[in-house]
C-alpha atoms as one frame of an Amber mdcrd trajectory, in Angstrom:
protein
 153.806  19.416  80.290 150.493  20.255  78.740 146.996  18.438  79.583 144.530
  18.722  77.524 141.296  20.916  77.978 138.774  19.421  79.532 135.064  20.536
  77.590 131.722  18.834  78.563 131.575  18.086  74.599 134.128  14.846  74.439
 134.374  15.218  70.914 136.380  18.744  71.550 138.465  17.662  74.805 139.327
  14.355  72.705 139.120  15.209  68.962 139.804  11.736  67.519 137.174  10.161
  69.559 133.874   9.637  67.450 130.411  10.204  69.417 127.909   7.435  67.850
 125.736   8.006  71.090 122.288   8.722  69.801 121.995  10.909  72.830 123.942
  13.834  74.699 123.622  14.168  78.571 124.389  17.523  79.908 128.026  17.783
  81.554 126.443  16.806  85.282 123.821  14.423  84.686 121.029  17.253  85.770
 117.713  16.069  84.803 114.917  17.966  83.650 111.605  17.610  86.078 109.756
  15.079  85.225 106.300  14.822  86.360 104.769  12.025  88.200 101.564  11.893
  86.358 101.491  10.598  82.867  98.682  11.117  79.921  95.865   8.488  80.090
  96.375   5.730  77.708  93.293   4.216  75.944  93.254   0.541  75.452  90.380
  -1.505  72.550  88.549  -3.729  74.910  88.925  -7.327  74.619  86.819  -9.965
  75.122  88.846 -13.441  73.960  88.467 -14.078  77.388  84.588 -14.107  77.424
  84.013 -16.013  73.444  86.528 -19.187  74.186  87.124 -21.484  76.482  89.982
 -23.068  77.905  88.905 -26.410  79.337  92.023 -27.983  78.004  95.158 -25.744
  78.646  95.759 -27.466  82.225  96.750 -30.493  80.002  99.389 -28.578  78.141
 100.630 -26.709  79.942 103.415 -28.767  81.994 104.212 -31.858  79.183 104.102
 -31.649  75.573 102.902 -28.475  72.336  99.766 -30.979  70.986  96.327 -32.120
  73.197  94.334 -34.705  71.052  90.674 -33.811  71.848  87.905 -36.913  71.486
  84.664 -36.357  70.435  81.641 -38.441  72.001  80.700 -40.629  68.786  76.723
 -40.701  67.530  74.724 -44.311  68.844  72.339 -45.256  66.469  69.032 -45.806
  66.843  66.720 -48.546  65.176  63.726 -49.803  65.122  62.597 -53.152  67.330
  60.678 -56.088  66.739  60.166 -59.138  68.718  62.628 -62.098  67.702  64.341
 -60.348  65.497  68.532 -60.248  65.521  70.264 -56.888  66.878  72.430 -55.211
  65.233  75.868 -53.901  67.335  77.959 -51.111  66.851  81.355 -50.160  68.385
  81.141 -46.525  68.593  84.257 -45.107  68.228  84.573 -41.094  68.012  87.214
 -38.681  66.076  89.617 -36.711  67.531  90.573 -32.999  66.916  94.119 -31.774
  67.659  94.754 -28.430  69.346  98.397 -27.233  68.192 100.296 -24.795  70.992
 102.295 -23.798  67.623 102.283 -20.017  68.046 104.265 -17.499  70.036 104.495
 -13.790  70.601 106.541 -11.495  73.048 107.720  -8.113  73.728 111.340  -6.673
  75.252 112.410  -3.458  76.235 115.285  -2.001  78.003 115.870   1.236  80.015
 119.280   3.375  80.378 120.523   3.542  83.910 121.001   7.114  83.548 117.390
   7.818  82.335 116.431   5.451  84.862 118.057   7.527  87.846 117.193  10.824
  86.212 113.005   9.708  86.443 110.918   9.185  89.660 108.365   6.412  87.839
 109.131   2.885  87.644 109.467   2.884  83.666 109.182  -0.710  83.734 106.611
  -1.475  85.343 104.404   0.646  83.229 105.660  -0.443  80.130 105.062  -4.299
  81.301 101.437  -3.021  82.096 100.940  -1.087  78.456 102.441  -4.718  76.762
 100.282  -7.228  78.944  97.211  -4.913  77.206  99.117  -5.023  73.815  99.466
  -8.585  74.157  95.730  -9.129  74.801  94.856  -6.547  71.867  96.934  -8.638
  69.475  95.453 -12.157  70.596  91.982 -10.948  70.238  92.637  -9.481  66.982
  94.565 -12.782  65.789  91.789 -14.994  66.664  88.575 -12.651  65.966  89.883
 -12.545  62.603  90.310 -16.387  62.593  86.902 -17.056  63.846  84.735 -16.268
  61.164  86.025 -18.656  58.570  85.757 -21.535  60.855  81.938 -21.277  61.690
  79.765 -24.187  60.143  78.728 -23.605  56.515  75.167 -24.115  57.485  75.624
 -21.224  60.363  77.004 -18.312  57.491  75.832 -17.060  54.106  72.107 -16.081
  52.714  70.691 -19.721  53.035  71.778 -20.161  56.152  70.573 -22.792  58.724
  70.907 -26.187  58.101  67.146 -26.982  58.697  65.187 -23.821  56.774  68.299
 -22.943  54.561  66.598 -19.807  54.267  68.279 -17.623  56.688  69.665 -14.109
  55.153  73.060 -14.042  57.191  75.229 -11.832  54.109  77.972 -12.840  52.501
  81.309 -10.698  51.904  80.269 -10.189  48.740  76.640  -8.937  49.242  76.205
  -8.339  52.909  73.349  -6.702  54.834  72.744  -3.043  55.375  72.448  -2.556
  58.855  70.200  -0.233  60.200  68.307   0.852  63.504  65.170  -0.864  61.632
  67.223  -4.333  61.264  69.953  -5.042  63.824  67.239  -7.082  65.903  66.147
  -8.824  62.791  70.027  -9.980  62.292  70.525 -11.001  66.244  67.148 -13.376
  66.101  68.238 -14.565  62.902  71.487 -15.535  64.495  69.869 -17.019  67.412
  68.466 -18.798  64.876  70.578 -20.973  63.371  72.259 -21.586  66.672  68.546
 -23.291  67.216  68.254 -25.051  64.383  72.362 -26.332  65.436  70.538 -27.546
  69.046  73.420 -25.312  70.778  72.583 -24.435  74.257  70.258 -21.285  75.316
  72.821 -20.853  78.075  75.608 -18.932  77.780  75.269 -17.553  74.204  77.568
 -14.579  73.546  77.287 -12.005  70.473  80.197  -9.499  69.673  79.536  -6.607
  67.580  81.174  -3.328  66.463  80.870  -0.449  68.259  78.775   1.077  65.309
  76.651  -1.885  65.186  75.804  -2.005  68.762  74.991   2.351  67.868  72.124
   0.949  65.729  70.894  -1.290  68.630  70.610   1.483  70.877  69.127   3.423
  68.440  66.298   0.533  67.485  62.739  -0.145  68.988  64.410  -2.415  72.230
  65.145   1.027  73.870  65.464  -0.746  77.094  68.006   0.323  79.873  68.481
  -3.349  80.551  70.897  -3.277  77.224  73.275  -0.875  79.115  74.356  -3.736
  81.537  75.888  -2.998  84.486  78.037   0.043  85.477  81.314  -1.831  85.522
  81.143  -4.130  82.854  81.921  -2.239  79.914  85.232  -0.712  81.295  87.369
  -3.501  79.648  85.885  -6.542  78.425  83.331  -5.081  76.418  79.879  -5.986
  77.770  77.330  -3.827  76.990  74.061  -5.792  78.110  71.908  -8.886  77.014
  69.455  -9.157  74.322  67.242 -12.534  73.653  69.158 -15.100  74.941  72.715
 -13.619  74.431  75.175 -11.590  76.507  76.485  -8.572  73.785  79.553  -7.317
  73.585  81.416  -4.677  71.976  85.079  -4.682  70.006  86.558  -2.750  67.662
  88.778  -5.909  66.896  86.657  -7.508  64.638  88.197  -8.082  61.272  87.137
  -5.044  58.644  87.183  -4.540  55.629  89.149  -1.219  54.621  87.737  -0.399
  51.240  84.706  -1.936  50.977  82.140  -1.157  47.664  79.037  -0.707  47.318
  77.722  -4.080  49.235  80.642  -5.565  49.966  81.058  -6.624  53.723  82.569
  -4.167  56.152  82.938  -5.889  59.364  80.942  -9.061  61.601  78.905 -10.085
  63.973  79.628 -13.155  65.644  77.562 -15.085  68.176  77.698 -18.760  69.869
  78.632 -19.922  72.265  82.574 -20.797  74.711  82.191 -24.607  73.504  82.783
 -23.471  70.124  86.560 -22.759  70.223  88.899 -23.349  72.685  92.241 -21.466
  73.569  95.428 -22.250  75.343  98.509 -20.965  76.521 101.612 -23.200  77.361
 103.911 -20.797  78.428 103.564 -16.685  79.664 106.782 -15.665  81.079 108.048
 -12.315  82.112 111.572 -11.424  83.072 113.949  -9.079  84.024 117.828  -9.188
  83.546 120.721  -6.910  82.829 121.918  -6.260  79.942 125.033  -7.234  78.136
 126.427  -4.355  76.024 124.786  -1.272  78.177 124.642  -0.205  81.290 120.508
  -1.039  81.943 117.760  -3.177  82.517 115.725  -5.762  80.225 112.214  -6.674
  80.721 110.790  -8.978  77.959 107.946 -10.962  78.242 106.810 -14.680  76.128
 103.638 -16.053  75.376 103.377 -19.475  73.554  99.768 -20.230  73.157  97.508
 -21.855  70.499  93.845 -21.846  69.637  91.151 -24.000  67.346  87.586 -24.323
  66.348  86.745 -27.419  67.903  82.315 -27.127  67.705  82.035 -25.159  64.682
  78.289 -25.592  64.649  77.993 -23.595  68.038  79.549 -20.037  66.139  77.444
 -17.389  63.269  78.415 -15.040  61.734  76.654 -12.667  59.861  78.160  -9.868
  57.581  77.234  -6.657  57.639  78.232  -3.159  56.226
């Protein structure tokens, strides 16, 4: 009786067998060495964390996708004379609804063989490199959603809904920044905040990294701007300046073929009151899977977010 020849290539030993494996393990499953250390990933700060607020997400979270927001209504005020008949109102304020109607999530899965063959928890690093993806892409989402939402008094070259006369660029003809103007654009900013009555306290600005290059390079040449020697490591912060707390991203929306005074990116300052975000649901878990021999990790975040003060956010564009 004959047996066949065994060969450490099954497509030779058993000739009628077809090998749709993408990938071809040695004949005893010897790994190479794999070293312990890995290459240093680099990861855009973010700094949704530090621009919004999230005074309503406790009300989501357990019961229901929708949180109907009230505003406090405006009492009016008239003059008094003796003997003469009041007027009464019956205030009633508007509402604004704050939609959990968006969702993103990641999922990988890992071999058992490649996981036995490595000595570092795959994983768990790749659930750390998507919890920063995750936060990347949120910030991105909702920096680039910001801008259009500001008041129409708080954007533009008339801006300020007092003096109307506050140079703030548009997309179309937007300001030339320079070492010799950056402070100019922040105290205009801070202006029409002002003329808005929004809060000193608490005022945040976010600007590109090349923007916040020309503040360094300006007249306030003051270590103060530097901040403190944590800070910057991942949300950004770089220092204060008048009354707001600056911070850097290179997740503001650009522009990627600007002309000749066309807007290339934004600065955008206000304060957490002005938009609000949520999150119902951020869920990660791990199970086997189903048609290989390996693990699944995959993680879910439902979340939502909305301009709910628009007159407490600028913007200004620049180029």
């Amino acid at each position: 009786m004959a047996y066949p020849v065994h060969s450490s290539n099954p497509n030779t030993a058993y000739p009628n067998a077809t090998n749709a494996y993408p990938t071809t393990y040695s004949g005893t499953f010897i790994p190479e060495i794999w070293s312990t250390k890995l290459v240093a990933k680099y990861y855009a700060s973010t700094v949704l964390s530090q621009i919004t607020n999230t005074d309503y997400e406790g009300e989501i979270r357990n019961m229901g996708d929708k949180v109907i927001i009230r505003t406090t209504p405006t009492i009016s005020i008239r003059p008094y004379q003796i003997g003469m008949p009041l007027q009464t109102d019956f205030p009633t304020g508007g509402t604004i609804e704050l939609l959990i109607d968006k969702g993103k999530y990641w999922q990988v899965a890992i071999d058992d063989v490649i996981a036995k063959q490595q000595d570092i928890n795959q994983l768990d690093l790749w659930a750390q490199d998507a919890a920063e993806q995750m936060k990347i892409a949120l910030d991105t989402e909702v920096l680039a959603y910001l801008p259009a939402n500001v008041h129409a008094a708080n954007t533009g070259s008339n801006a300020g809904i007092i003096s109307h006369n506050v140079n703030l660029g548009t997309t179309a003809n937007a300001i030339t920044l320079s070492p010799s103007n950056v402070l100019e654009v922040i105290l205009r900013l801070g202006q029409v905040l002002d003329e808005q009555n929004v809060p000193e306290t608490d005022r945040f600005l976010v600007m590109p990294f090349w923007a916040t290059t020309m503040l360094k390079l300006s007249d306030i040449k003051d270590a103060s701007l530097t901040g403190d020697s944590t800070s910057p490591l991942r949300n950004g912060m770089v220092g204060r300046i008048d009354r707001f707390t600056v911070y850097n991203s290179n997740l503001l929306p650009i522009n990627p073929s600007p002309g000749a005074s066309d807007w290339r990116s934004v600065i955008l300052a206000g304060t957490r009151s002005a938009a609000t975000f949520a999150t119902q649901l951020t869920k990660t878990e791990t199970l086997r899977s189903q048609s290989t021999f390996g693990d699944i990790m995959r993680g879910l975040m439902v979340y939502g977010y909305k301009m709910i003060k628009p007159e407490a956010m600028a913007v200004a564009y620049i180029r």
